[in-house]
C-alpha positions, 0 to 999 in steps of 0.5 A: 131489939136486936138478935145479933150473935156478937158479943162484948165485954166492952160497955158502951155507958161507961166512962173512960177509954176502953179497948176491946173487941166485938166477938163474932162467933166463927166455928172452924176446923182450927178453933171449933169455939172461936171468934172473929175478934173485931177491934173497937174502941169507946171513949166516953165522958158524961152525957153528950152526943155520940159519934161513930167512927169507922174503918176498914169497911174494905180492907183494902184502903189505908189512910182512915184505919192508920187515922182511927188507930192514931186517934184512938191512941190519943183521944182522952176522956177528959178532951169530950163531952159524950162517946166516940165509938171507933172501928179501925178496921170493921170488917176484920177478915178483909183488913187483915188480908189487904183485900177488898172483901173478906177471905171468909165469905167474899163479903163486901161490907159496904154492900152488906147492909142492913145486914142478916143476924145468921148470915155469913160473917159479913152480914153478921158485922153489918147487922151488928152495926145496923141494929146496936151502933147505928142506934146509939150514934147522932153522927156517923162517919166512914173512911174510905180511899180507892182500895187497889183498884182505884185512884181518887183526888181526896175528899169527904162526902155525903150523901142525898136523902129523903129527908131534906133537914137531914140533908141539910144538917149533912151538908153543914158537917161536911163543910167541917169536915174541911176537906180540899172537895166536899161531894156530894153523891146524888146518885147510888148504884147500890142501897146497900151502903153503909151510908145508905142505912145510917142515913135511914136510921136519921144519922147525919152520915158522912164518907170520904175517898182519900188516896187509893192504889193500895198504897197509904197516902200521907196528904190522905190520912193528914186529911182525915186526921184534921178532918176528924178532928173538926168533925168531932168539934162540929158534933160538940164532943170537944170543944168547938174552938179545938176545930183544926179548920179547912186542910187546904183552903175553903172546901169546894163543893162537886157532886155526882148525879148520875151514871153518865158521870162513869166511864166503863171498859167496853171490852178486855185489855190494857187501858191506856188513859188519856187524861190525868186526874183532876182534869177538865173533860168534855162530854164526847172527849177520849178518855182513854184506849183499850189495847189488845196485846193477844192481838195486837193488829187490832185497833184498840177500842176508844172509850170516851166521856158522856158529859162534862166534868172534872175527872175525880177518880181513875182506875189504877189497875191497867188490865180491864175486863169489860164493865170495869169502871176506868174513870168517874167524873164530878161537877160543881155542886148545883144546891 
C-alpha cells in the first residue's frame, strides 16, 4: 500500500474521460494550505489493459507534452477497450518554467525514482507514480526529446533488463511504435530513471528522444502522435486495425551499450563540432574543438571518438564545462 501525500478527486475505476489534478501538498509563505496541482487524465471504457502515458518528466522537452495535451483532448471512451492514464506534464514546477528540473527542489525526476513519500516535491511525484500508476498500468511510456541542451535524431527506445520475456515483449512494442530508429539502451549511467522502475514493476516500458534544443519540432511531436497512436493498437486499448503504421519506413534498430559510445569536454570553452548529426565516425576521428576565448593563443583541445558509430545526439549548447557530455554515438542493434 502506498503512503503517498498526493491526493485525488479523480477515479481511476470509472468510466468516461476525466480531467483533473493530483494534488501535492506544497506549504508556503503565499499559500499556507496549497498544492501543486499536477495535471492528469483518465480515460477508461470497461475492462481492458492500462497504458500509462507520460510527459513533461523534464520541463524542458516539448513534442510529447503538446502530444499528450492533443490526445487527451481527442481520445474518446467509446475508441478503447481498458484506460489510458496521461500526465502531460509529470513534473509540473519543471514544465511550467521550461527548465529541466524543478525551480522548487532542483529536482530531476527521471533521477528521482523510486521516489520518497516525505521527500522534496520531486520525490514526492516520483513516489506517487512508483507506488499508485505503476501498479495499476500493463504499458508505460515516457516522452522525451533533448531539452536545451541537447540535439537528437528522433526515436523511440527501450531499455534492457533482467528480465529476457519481458525484454522481448518491449522490443516487440517498440517496433510498433513505429519510429524512424528504434534504440535499444543496453547501458544505464543512472538506475534511477523512470524506465528503470517501471521495468522493475514487470511494465513493458518504453521511451524516446524527439527533437531538442528547447525548441518544438513539428517531425518530432508528428512521431510521437502516430507513435502513439500504434502503441495504444499494440496494447489492444483500440482497435488494432486503427494502428497508424511506420512514420518513415520500417524502423531501424541502433543501440547504445556502453560509455565509449559518449563524448565529454575535456575542458571549459566554446565546443566547435566537427561532424553533423546522423554522421558516420570512426573510433579515434575529431569530433570537434574545444576553444579558449579567455586565451585565445591557446590550442584548442581536440575531443575525438572512442568507437565507431552513428552520431545520434550532439549538444546544442556551444559553451562546455569539463564532463559536459557533447555527442553520443549509436551502432546497429546487435540482437
Amino acid at each position: 500500500m502506498s503512503n503517498t501525500k498526493i491526493w485525488t478527486k479523480v477515479d481511476y475505476e470509472q468510466d468516461g474521460k476525466q480531467n483533473g489534478w493530483l494534488q501535492l501538498p506544497h506549504s508556503v509563505t503565499r499559500s499556507a494550505y496549497g498544492n501543486i496541482a499536477i495535471p492528469i487524465t483518465v480515460i477508461r471504457n470497461g475492462s481492458g489493459p492500462t497504458v500509462l502515458l507520460m510527459a513533461g518528466n523534464h520541463g524542458d522537452e516539448y513534442e510529447g507534452q503538446i502530444a499528450l495535451c492533443k490526445l487527451i483532448r481527442e481520445l474518446q471512451p467509446g475508441e478503447i477497450q481498458g484506460r489510458v492514464i496521461v500526465l502531460p506534464a509529470a513534473n509540473l514546477p519543471a514544465a511550467m518554467a521550461g527548465v529541466r528540473t524543478s525551480p522548487i527542489d532542483e529536482g530531476n525526476l527521471n533521477r528521482s525514482f523510486p521516489g520518497d513519500a516525505d521527500g522534496t516535491p520531486t520525490y514526492a511525484i516520483a513516489h506517487y507514480i512508483n507506488t499508485v500508476l505503476y501498479p495499476m498500468a500493463d504499458l508505460f511510456q515516457d516522452v522525451h526529446s533533448g531539452g536545451s541542451s541537447l540535439q537528437y535524431l528522433p526515436f523511440a527506445s527501450m531499455r534492457v533488463g533482467p528480465d529476457a520475456a519481458l525484454n522481448d515483449r518491449a522490443l516487440s512494442a517498440l517496433r510498433a511504435f513505429g519510429a524512424p530508429i528504434g534504440l535499444v539502451w543496453d547501458h544505464s549511467p543512472d538506475q534511477r530513471l523512470s524506465q528503470v522502475a517501471a521495468i522493475g514493476q514487470g511494465l513493458v516500458a518504453l521511451g524516446g528522444e524527439f527533437g531538442g534544443g528547447g525548441a518544438v519540432s513539428r517531425r518530432g511531436v508528428a512521431i510521437v502522435e502516430r507513435g502513439l497512436r500504434n502503441v495504444l493498437a499494440h496494447a489492444g486499448v483500440i482497435e488494432r486495425s486503427r494502428a497508424e503504421g511506420d512514420f518513415d519506413g520500417p524502423t531501424r534498430l541502433m543501440q547504445v551499450k556502453g560509455r565509449d559510445y559518449y563524448v565529454y569536454a575535456p575542458e571549459a570553452g566554446l565546443f566547435e563540432p566537427a561532424v553533423e548529426l546522423g554522421a558516420q565516425v570512426r573510433a579515434g576521428e575529431l569530433c570537434g574543438h574545444v576553444h579558449f576565448v579567455d586565451n585565445p593563443g591557446r590550442a584548442p583541445e581536440r575531443c575525438c571518438f572512442e568507437r565507431d558509430g552513428m552520431v545520434i545526439c550532439q549538444r546544442h549548447y556551444g559553451r562546455v564545462e569539463r564532463g559536459d557530455c557533447v555527442v553520443h554515438l549509436a551502432t546497429p542493434f546487435e540482437g
